[in-house]
N, C-alpha and C positions, 0 to 999 in steps of 0.2 A: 373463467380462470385465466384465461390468455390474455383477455384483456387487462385485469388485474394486475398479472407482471408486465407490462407493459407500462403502465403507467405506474407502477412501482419505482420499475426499472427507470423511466425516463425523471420520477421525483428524485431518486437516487441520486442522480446524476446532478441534476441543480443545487441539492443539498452539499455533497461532498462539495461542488466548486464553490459555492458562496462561505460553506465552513472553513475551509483552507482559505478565504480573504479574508475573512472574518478575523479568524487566526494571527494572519500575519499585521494585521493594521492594531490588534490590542496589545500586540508582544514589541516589547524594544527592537531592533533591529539586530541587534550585537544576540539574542537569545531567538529568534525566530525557528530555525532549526528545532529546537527544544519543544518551542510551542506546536508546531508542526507536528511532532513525536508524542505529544498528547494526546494532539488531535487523534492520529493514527492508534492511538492505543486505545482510544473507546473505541473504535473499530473494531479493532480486533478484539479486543475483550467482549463487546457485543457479539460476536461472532464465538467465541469460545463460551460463551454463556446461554448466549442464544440457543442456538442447536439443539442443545441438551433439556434445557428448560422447555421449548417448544417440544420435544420427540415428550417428555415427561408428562405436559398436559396431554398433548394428542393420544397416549397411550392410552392415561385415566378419564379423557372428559373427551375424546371425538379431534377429532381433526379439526373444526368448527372453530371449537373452542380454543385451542392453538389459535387461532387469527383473530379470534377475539381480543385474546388475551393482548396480544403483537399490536395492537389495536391501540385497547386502553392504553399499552405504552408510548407507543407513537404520537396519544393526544396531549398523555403527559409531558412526554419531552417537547410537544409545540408550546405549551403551556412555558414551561420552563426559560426556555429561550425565547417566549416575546415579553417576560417577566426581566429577565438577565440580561438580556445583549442591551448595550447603551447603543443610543441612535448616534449615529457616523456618519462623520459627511459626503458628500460625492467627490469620488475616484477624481485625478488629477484628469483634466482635460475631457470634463463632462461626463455624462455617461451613454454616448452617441455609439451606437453600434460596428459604426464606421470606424471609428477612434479606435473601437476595441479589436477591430478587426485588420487594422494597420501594422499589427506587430507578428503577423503572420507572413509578413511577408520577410521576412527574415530565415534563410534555411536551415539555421545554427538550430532554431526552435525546433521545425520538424527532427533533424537528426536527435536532438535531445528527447524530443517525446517518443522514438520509435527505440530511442535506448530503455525508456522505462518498458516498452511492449515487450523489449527483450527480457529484461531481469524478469518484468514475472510471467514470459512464457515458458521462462526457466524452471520456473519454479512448480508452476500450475502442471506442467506436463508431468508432471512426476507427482504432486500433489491429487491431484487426481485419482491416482491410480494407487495410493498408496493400499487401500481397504486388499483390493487380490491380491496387490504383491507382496502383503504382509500375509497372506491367509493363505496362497497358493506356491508362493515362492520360500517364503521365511517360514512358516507353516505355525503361524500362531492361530490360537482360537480365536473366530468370530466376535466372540463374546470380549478380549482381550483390546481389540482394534481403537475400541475409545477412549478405551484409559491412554492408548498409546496416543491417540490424536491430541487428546488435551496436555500429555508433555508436551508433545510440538506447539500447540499453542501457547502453554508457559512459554515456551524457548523464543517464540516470535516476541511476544511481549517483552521480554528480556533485552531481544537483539533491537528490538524497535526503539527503548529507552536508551541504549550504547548511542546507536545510529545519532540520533538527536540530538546526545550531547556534542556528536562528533561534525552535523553533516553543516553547520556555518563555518566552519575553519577547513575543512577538510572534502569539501562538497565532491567533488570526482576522486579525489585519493580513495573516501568511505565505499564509492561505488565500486572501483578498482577491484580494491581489496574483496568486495564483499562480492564480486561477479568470480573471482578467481578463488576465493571459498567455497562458492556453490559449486563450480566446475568439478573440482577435487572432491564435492563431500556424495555430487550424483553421481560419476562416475567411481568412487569406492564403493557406493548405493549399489549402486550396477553389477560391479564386481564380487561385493558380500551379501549379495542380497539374502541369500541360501543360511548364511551363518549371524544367527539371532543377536549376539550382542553386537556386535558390528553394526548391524543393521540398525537396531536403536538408535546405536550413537551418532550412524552416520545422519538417520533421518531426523534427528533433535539438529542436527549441524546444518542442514538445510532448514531450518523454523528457524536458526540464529542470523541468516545472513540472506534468506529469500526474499520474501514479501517484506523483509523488514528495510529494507534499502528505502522504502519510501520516503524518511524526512529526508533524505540526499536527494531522492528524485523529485521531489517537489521544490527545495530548495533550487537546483540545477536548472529545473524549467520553469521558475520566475525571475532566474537572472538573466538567461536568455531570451524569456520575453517578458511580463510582470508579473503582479501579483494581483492582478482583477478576476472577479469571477469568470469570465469568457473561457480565459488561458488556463486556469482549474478545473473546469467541465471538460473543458478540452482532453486535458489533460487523462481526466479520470475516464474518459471514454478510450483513451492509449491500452489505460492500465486494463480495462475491460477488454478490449482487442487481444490483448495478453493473454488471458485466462480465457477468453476463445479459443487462441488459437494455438495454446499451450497444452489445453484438453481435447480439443480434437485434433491436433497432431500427435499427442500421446497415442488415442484412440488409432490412428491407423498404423502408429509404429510396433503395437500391441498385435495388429493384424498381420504384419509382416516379420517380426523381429521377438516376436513374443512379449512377455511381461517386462522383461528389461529395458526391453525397448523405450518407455518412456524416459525413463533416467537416461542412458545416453541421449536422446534430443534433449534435454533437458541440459545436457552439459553440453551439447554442441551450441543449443542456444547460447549458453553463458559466453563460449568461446568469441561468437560473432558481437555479442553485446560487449565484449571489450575492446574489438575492433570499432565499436560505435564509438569510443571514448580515446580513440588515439587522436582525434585533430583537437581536439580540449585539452587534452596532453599536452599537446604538441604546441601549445599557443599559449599556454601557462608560464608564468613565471614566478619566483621566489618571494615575488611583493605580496601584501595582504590580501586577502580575498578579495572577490570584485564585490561592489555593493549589488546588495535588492535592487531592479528597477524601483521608480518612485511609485507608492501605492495611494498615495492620498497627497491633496492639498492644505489639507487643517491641521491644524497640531496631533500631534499623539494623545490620546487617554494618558491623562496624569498616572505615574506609576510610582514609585518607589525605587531608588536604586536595587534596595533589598530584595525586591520583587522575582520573585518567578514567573516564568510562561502557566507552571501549574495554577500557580492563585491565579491567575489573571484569566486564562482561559475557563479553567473547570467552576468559576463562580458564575463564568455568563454562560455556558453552555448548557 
């Protein structure tokens, strides 16, 4: 089993980066954002569907049979996408390792990738923890806990679709806004935890504006470095780091601070992640957005003006 998620874990990781080039090289330029926010929304939607679906076999048909099932889908959706994806040329300037590893040398990149560790260490610390402190703290039933998760999950989906439309024009303003949302919505968290609709609301407010910052932070760290796979693995191993370090620094604020605990780190995170974002601030100006690095040498896939990142993306995926 360990070894399993292990190489789950590391297929994972290949996957999300090449999906997010993938991504960006079949979308227009002017909509990438957009497509980026589909991407993420089968994410999450696989994860809001997932869960439940899996817990539903495993209950009626073994545990087993859960991994089977995840299985058969898995070979399906490889199926799908070597039916779908149109073969694409190689990335601008070869695809030498070396080449791909030149754009790390750049510190704008690191500060940008440890701002995504931040937003969702923010969010995870608290995310985490949500099942006690809604059962121990807020004092809902057990049995209630899921229905409550899958709001939050509609909410993310929701906030992920905003994001998207917003994170090509607006790329660090969306982050801004949406690290100084979360601050406000965990530390109310914090504060109302004890009083039930509060808590709702506040916790639907963190699924609008946590995990969903993604097509902004994916956007943000292919402008700072590109949009090749390397810098997207990368990248998705940040967003991983995050959710490490979000859930077990929950876990010992829990130890020292009690249940609240996680929500306040969770907004101190946010605090420090928008300290991440002052020298991008600070170096902005009034003109249009910066471009995408270049991601490819060959023309674009013929598109449509009319064209959505949805048709374009979800027909080859």
């Amino acid at each position: 089993m360990l070894v399993a998620r292990i190489v789950t874990g590391v297929a994972w990781q290949a996957f999300f980066g090449v999906a997010l080039s993938l991504c960006v090289q079949l979308a227009r330029p002017e909509v990438r954002g957009r497509a980026i926010a589909l991407v993420m929304n089968g994410l999450m939607l696989g994860t809001l569907l997932g869960l439940p679906l899996s817990t539903l076999v495993g209950e009626h048909f073994g545990w087993r049979m859960a991994f089977w099932v995840i299985s058969g889908i898995t070979v399906l959706a490889a199926l799908a996408t070597f039916a779908g994806i149109p073969r694409l040329g190689r990335a601008e300037g070869g695809g030498g390792v070396r080449q791909e590893l030149v754009v790390f040398r750049n510190p704008r990149l690191w500060l940008v990738l440890s701002t995504s560790t931040l937003i969702i260490g923010a969010t995870f610390s608290a995310f985490s923890y949500f099942h006690p402190i809604r059962t121990e703290v807020t004092g809902f039933a057990a049995g209630t806990v899921p229905l409550l998760l899958v709001g939050y999950g509609a909410a993310t989906v929701i906030g992920n679709t905003v994001v998207g439309r917003l994170a090509d024009r607006y790329t660090v303003g969306v982050q801004l806004v949406g690290l100084s949302l979360n601050f406000l919505f965990l530390a109310g968290f914090a504060v109302f935890a004890h009083l039930p609709v509060p808590a709702v609301a506040l916790m639907a407010g963190i699924g609008l504006v946590g995990v969903t910052m993604n097509p902004a932070m994916v956007t943000r760290v292919q402008r700072a470095g590109n949009a090749r796979p390397l810098v997207n693995t990368v990248h998705s191993s940040f967003i991983t780091l995050g959710v490490i370090a979000g859930s077990s620094g929950g876990g010992l604020a829990i130890n020292s601070f009690g249940l609240r605990g996680p929500l306040w780190l969770g907004a101190a995170l946010a605090v420090i992640g928008v300290g991440a974002l002052v020298p991008d601030l600070l170096r902005r100006s009034p003109a249009a957005p910066e471009p995408f690095a270049p991601v490819a040498d060959h023309p674009e896939p013929a598109i449509s003006a009319a064209s959505e990142p949805k048709a374009v993306c979800a027909a080859r995926s």
